[in-house]
C-alpha positions in Angstrom: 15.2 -25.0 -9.2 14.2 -21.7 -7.0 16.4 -19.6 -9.9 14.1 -21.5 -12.4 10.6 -21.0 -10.6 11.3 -17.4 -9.2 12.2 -16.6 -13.4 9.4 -18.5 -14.6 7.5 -16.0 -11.9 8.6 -12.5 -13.1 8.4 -13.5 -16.5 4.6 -13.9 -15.7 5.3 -10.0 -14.8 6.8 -8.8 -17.4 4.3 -10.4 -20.0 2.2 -7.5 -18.9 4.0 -5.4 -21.2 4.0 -4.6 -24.9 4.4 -7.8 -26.6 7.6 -7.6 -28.7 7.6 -9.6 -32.5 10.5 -12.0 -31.8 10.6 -14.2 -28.5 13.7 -14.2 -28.1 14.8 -10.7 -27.9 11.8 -10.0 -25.6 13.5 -12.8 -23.1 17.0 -11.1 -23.9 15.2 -7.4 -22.7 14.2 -9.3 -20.0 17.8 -11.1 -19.4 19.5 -7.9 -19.5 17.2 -6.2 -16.8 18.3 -9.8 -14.5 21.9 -9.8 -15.5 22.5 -5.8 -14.3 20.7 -6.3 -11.3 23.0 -9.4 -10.5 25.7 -6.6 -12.0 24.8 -3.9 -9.3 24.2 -6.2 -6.5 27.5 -7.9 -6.9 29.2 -4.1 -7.2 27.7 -4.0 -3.2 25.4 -1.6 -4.7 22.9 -1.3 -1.8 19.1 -2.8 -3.0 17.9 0.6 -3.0 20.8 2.4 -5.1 20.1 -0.4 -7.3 16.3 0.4 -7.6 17.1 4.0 -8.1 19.5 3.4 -10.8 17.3 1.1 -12.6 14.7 2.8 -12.8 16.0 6.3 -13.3 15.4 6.3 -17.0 19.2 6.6 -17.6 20.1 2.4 -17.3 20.3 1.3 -21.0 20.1 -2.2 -19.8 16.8 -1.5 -18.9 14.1 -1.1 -22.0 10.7 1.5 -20.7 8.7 -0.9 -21.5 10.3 -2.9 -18.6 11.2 -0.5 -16.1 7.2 -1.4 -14.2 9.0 -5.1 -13.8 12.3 -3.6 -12.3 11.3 -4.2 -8.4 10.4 -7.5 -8.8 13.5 -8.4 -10.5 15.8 -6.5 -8.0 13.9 -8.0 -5.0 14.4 -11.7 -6.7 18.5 -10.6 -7.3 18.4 -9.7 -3.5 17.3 -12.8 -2.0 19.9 -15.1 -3.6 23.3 -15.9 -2.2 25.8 -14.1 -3.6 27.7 -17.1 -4.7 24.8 -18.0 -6.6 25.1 -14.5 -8.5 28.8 -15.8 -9.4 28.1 -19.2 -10.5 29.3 -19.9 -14.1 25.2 -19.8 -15.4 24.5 -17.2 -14.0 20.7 -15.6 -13.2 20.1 -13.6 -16.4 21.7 -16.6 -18.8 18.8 -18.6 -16.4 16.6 -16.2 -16.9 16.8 -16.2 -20.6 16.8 -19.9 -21.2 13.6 -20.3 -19.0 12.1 -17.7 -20.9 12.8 -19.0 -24.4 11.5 -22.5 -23.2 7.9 -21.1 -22.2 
């Protein structure tokens, strides 16, 4: 329930940006950005490497549009446990389906 509410949060965020024509592949943008923060944290990337790789311009998992969104997102990957990074839904698929649903 805190994956769901803290997705259903930066969502909220991310709206801010350009509104894309199909729902679904603004939610999978936005599922990508999750699932290679959960990616990076789970390398034992430090939160800060992470941030800096993210938002270097270089990460093609992360769209321009999005990259404003990026600390939220990492901050929200770096509070959860890190089995809950592991588990077999993990936070981008949670992501994605809580974005769809709005």
């Amino acid at each position: 329930m805190r994956n769901l509410t803290i997705a259903s949060c930066l969502s909220l965020v991310v709206l801010s940006s350009p509104v894309f024509a199909d729902k679904a592949e603004e939610c999978q943008l936005q599922a990508d950005i999750v699932t290679r923060a959960t990616e990076l944290r789970i390398e034992r990337n430090s939160q800060k490497k992470t941030l800096e790789i993210m938002t270097s311009g270089e990460d093609e998992a992360v769209a321009e549009a999005y990259i404003g969104a990026v600390p939220a997102i990492v901050d929200w990957i770096y509070t959860l446990k890190r089995k809950e990074l592991k588990q077999e839904v993990g936070p981008g698929e949670s992501y994605y389906s809580s974005c769809v649903a709005q």
